[in-house]
C-alpha positions as CSV (number, residue, x, y, z in Angstrom):
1,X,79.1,112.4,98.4
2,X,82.9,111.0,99.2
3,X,84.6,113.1,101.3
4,X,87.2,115.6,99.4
5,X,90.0,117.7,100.6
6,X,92.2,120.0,99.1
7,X,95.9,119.5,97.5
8,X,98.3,122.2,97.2
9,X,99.7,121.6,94.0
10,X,101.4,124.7,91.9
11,X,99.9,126.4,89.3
12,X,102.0,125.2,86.7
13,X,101.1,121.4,88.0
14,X,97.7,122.8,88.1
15,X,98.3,124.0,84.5
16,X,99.5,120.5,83.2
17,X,96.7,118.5,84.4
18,X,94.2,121.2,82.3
19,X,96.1,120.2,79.7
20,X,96.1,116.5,80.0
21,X,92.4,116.0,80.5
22,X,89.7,115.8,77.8
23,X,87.1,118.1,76.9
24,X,85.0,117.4,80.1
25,X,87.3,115.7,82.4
26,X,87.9,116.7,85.8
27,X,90.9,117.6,87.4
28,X,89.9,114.5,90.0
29,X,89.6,112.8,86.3
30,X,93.2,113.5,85.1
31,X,94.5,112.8,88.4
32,X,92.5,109.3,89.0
33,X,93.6,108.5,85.4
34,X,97.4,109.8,86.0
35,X,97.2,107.6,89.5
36,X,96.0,104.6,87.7
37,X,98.7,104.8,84.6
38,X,101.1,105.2,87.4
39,X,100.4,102.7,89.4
40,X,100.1,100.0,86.9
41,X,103.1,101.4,85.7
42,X,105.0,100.6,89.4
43,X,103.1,96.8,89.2
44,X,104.7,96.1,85.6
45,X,107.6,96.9,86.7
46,X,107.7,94.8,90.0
47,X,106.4,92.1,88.1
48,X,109.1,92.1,85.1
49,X,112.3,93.0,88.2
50,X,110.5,89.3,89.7
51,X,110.3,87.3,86.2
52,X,114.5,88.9,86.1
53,X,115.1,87.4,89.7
54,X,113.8,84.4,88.7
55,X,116.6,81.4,89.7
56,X,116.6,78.4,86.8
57,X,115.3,76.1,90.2
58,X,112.0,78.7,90.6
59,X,111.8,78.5,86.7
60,X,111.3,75.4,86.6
61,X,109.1,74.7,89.6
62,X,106.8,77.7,87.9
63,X,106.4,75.7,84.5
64,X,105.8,72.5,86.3
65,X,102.8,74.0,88.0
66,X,101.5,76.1,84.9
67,X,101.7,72.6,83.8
68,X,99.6,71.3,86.0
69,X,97.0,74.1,86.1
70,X,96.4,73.9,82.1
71,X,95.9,70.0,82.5
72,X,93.3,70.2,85.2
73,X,91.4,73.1,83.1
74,X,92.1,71.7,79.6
75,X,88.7,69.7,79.8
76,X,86.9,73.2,80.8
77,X,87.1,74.4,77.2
C-alpha cells in the first residue's frame, strides 16, 4: 500500500470535493483528478505565455526546424 497522510482541509472544502466526485469516486479520486486538471491547466498556460514571447528571429528558427523534422519523417508514413 503507498504511504498516506492526512490533510486538514475544512469541512466546506471537504464538502466540495463530495460533491465533485462521481458515484464511487474517492476523495483521493476527486483530488488526483482536481491535481491533474490543474496542473495541465498551469502547463497550457506556460506553454501559450512562451508561443506570446516568441521574438519574429525564434519564430522563424522554430519553422525552419519543424521544417526539417517533417522532411526527415515524411518517408515514415
Amino acid at each position: 500500500m503507498a504511504d498516506v497522510t492526512t490533510m486538514k482541509i475544512t469541512a466546506a472544502t471537504r464538502d466540495r470535493l463530495r460533491a465533485l466526485g462521481a458515484e464511487g469516486d474517492s476523495l483521493e479520486d476527486v483530488v488526483v483528478a482536481a491535481l491533474d486538471s490543474y496542473e495541465s491547466q498551469q502547463f497550457w498556460a506556460e506553454a501559450e505565455a512562451a508561443a506570446a514571447a516568441e521574438t519574429p528571429e525564434q519564430r522563424a528558427e522554430r519553422k525552419r526546424i519543424e521544417t526539417e523534422v517533417d522532411a526527415w519523417t515524411d518517408g515514415l508514413r
